[in-house]
C-alpha positions as CSV (number, residue, x, y, z in Angstrom):
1,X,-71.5,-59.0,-29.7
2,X,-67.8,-59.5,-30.9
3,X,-67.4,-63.5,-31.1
4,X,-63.7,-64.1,-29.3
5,X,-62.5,-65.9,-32.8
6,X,-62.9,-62.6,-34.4
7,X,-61.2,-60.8,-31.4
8,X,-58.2,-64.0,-32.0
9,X,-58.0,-63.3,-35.4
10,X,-57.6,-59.7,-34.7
11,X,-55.0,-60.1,-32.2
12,X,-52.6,-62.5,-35.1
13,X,-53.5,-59.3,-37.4
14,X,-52.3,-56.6,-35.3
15,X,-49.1,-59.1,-34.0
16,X,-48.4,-59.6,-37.8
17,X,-48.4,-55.8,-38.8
18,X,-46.8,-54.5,-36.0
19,X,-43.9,-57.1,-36.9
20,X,-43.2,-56.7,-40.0
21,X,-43.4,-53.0,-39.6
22,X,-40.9,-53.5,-36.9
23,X,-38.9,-55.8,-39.3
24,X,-39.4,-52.9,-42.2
25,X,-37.4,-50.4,-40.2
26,X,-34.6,-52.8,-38.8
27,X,-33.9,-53.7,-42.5
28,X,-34.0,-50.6,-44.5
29,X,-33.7,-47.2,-42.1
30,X,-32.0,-48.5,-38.3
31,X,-30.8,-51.7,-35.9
32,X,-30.1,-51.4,-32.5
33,X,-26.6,-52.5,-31.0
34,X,-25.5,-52.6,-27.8
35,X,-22.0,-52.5,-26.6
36,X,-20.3,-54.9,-24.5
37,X,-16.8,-54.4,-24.6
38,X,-14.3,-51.3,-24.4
39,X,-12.5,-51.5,-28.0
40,X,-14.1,-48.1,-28.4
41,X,-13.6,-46.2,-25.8
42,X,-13.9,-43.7,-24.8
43,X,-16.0,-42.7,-27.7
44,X,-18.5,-45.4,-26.7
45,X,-18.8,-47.2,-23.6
46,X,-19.5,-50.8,-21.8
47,X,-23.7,-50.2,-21.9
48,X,-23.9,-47.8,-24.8
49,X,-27.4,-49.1,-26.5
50,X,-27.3,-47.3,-29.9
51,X,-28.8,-47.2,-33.9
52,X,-26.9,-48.0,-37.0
53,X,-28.2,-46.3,-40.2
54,X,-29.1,-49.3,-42.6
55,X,-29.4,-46.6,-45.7
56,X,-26.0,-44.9,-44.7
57,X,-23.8,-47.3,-46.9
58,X,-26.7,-48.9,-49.3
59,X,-27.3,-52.4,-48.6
60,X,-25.8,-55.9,-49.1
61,X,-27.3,-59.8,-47.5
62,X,-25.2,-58.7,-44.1
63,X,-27.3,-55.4,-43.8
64,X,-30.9,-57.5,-44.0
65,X,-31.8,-59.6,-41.1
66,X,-31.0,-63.1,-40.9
67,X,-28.2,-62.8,-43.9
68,X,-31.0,-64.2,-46.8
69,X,-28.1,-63.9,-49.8
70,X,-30.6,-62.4,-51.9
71,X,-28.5,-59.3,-52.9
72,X,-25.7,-59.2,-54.9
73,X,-22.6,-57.5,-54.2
74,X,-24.6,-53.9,-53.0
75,X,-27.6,-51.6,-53.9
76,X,-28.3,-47.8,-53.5
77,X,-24.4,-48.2,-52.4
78,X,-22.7,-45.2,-50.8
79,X,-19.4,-45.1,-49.8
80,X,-18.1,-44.7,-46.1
81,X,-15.6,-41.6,-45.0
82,X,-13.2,-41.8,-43.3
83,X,-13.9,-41.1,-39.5
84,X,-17.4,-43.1,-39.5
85,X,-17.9,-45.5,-36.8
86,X,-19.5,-48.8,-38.1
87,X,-20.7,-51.9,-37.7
88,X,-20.0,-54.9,-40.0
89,X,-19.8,-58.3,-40.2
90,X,-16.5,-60.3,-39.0
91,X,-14.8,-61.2,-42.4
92,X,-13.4,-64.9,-40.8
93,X,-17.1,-65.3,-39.2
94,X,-19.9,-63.3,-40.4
95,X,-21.8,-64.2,-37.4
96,X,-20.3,-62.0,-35.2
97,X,-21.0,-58.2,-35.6
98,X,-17.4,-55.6,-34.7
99,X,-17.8,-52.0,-34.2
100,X,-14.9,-50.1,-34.9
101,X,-13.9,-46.6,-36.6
102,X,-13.3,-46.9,-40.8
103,X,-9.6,-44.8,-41.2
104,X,-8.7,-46.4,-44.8
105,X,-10.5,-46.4,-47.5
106,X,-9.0,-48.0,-51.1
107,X,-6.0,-47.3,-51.8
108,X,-4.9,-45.8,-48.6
109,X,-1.7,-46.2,-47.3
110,X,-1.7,-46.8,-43.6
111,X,0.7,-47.3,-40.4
112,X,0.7,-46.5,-37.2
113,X,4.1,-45.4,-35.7
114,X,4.7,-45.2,-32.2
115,X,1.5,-45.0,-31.4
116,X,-0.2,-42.2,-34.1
117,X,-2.1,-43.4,-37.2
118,X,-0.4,-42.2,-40.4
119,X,-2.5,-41.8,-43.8
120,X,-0.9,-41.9,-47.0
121,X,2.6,-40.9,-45.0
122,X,0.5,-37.7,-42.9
123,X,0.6,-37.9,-39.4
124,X,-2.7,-37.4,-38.0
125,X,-3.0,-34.1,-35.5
126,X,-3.5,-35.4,-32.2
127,X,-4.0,-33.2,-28.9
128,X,-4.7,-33.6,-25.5
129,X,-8.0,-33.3,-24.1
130,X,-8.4,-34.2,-20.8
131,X,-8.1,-37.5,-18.9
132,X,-10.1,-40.3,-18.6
133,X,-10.6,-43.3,-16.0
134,X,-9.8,-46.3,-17.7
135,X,-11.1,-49.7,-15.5
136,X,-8.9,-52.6,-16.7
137,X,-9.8,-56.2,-16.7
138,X,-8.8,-56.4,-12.8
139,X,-11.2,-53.9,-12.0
140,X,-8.3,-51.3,-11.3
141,X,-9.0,-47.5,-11.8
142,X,-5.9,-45.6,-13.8
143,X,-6.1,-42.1,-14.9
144,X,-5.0,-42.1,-18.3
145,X,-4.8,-39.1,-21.0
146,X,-6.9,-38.8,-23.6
147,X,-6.4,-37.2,-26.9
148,X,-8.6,-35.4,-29.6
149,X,-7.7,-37.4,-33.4
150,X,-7.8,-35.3,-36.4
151,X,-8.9,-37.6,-39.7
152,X,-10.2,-35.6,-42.5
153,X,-13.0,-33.5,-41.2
154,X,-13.9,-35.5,-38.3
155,X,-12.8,-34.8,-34.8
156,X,-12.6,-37.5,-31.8
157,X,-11.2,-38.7,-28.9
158,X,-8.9,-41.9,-28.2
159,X,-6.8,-43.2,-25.6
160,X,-3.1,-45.1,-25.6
161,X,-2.8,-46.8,-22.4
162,X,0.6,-48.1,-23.1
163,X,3.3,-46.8,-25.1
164,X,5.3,-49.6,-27.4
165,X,2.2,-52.3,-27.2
166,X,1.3,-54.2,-29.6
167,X,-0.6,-52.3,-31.9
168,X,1.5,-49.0,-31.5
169,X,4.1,-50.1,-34.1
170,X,2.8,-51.8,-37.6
171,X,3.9,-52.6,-40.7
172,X,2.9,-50.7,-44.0
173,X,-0.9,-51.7,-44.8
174,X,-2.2,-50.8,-48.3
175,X,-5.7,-51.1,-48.4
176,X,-7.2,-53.7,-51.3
177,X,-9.6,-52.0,-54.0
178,X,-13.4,-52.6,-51.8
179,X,-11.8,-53.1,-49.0
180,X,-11.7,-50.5,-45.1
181,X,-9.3,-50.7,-42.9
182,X,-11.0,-50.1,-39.0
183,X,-9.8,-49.6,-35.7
184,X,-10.9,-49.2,-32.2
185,X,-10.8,-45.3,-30.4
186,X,-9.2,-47.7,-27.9
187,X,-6.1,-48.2,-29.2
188,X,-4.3,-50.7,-26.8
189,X,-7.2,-53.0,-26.3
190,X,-8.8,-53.4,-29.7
191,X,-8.9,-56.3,-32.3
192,X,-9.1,-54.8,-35.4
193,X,-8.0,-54.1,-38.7
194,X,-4.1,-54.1,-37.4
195,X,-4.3,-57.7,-36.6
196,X,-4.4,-59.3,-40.4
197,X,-5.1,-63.4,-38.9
198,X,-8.2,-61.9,-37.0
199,X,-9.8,-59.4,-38.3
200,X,-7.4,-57.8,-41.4
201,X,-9.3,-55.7,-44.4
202,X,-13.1,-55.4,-44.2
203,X,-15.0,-56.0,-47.9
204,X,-17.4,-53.3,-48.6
205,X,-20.2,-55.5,-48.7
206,X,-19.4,-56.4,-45.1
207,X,-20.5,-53.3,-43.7
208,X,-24.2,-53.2,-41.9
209,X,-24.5,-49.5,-41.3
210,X,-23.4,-46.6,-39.5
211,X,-23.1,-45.8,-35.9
212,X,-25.6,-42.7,-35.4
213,X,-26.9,-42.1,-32.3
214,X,-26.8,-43.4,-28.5
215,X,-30.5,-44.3,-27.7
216,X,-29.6,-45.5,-24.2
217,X,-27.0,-46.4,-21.9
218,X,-26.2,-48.0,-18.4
219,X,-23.3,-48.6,-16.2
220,X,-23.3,-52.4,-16.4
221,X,-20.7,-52.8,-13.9
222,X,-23.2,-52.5,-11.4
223,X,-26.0,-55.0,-10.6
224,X,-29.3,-55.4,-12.8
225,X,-30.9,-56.9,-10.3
226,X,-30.6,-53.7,-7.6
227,X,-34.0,-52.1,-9.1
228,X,-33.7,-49.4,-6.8
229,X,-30.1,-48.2,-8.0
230,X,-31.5,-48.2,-11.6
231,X,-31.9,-44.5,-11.9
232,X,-28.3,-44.1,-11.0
233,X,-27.2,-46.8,-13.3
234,X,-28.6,-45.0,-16.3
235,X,-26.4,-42.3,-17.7
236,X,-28.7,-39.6,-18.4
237,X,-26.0,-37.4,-19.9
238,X,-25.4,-40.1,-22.8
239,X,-28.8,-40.3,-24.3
240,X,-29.8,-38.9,-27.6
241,X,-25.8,-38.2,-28.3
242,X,-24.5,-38.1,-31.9
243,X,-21.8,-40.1,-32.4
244,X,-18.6,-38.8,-33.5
């Protein structure tokens, strides 16, 4: 007869192992991330629950849970391209994890001129490809164009939803020697590397890993709480993507 100690002492066993196996593959192969805002689009949207590659760039203290400062600078490194879409740590608060897509590397030259990214003084290729229905923060539907963004051998989509905004005319950014320069496929509603106060050049060792695959995704402008809409919440079409 199995005494319920030894069924306790067991239950703490299997609980330990299946943690730090769980703990094992969100350090060294993938972490999940959701989404919640639109600085991607429409690559990735509001409810996107996806993996990031921890072996994709090596590994530094901001790729290992809980930020232990027990590496120093990076191991097993390997070096982004440009046209990746990753996550990293905030440089002015390490607390807070940004998604964005990496379009300098050191060295690079880059600028974005009424509203198209140059590289080292090329024009990226940009072409239309459809439209797509942008919700703004009022909740209003616009139809807005979307384009298809050449850089190096990767191919995707953006949007511009305002011609002459903010971000649409820069100044000359030379990227610092381990350093990325990231942007949002959103281009009129992201915080990124344009905007030097906030968010500015991203250190190499700041990088947690590479966006990979959409495991999941729901339309979170509906409500969680209508169980029986659930199935039409989730969009079907989205899981198991690559992303691109």
């Amino acid at each position: 007869m199995i005494k319920e100690k030894d069924t306790l002492i067991g239950n703490v066993k299997m609980i330990f192992w299946a943690f730090l196996v769980a703990m094992l593959i969100r350090t060294i192969l993938f972490q999940p991330f959701t989404i919640p805002s639109g600085s991607m689009l429409p690559t990735l949207l509001v409810g996107d629950y996806l993996f990031v590659s921890k072996y994709s760039y090596g590994y530094s203290n901001y790729s290992i849970p809980f930020n232990p400062q027990i590496v120093e600078k990076r191991i097993f490194s390997k070096y982004p391209k440009r046209g990746d879409v990753a996550v990293f740590k905030l440089p002015s608060n390490t607390k807070v994890d940004y998604i964005k897509r990496i379009v300098g590397l050191p060295g690079d030259k880059i600028q974005v001129i009424n509203g198209k990214l140059t590289i080292n003084g090329k024009e990226l290729i940009l072409e239309k490809s459809g439209n797509f229905n942008y919700t703004n923060r009022m909740g209003i539907n616009t139809i807005i164009p979307k384009y298809k963004e050449y850089i190096d051998n990767n191919i995707h989509d953006i949007i511009d939803i305002l011609p002459n905004s903010k971000g649409d005319n820069t100044q000359l950014y030379i990227v610092p020697e381990g350093h990325y320069f990231m942007m949002g496929d959103n281009r009129d509603n992201s915080l990124d590397s344009r905007f030097m106060s906030q968010v500015g050049y991203v250190p190499y060792e700041n990088l947690v890993g590479k966006a990979e695959i959409l495991f999941f995704s729901i339309d979170k402008e509906e409500s969680i709480w209508k169980i029986w809409q659930w199935t039409s919440m989730i969009r079907w079409n989205r899981i198991l993507m690559k992303i691109t």
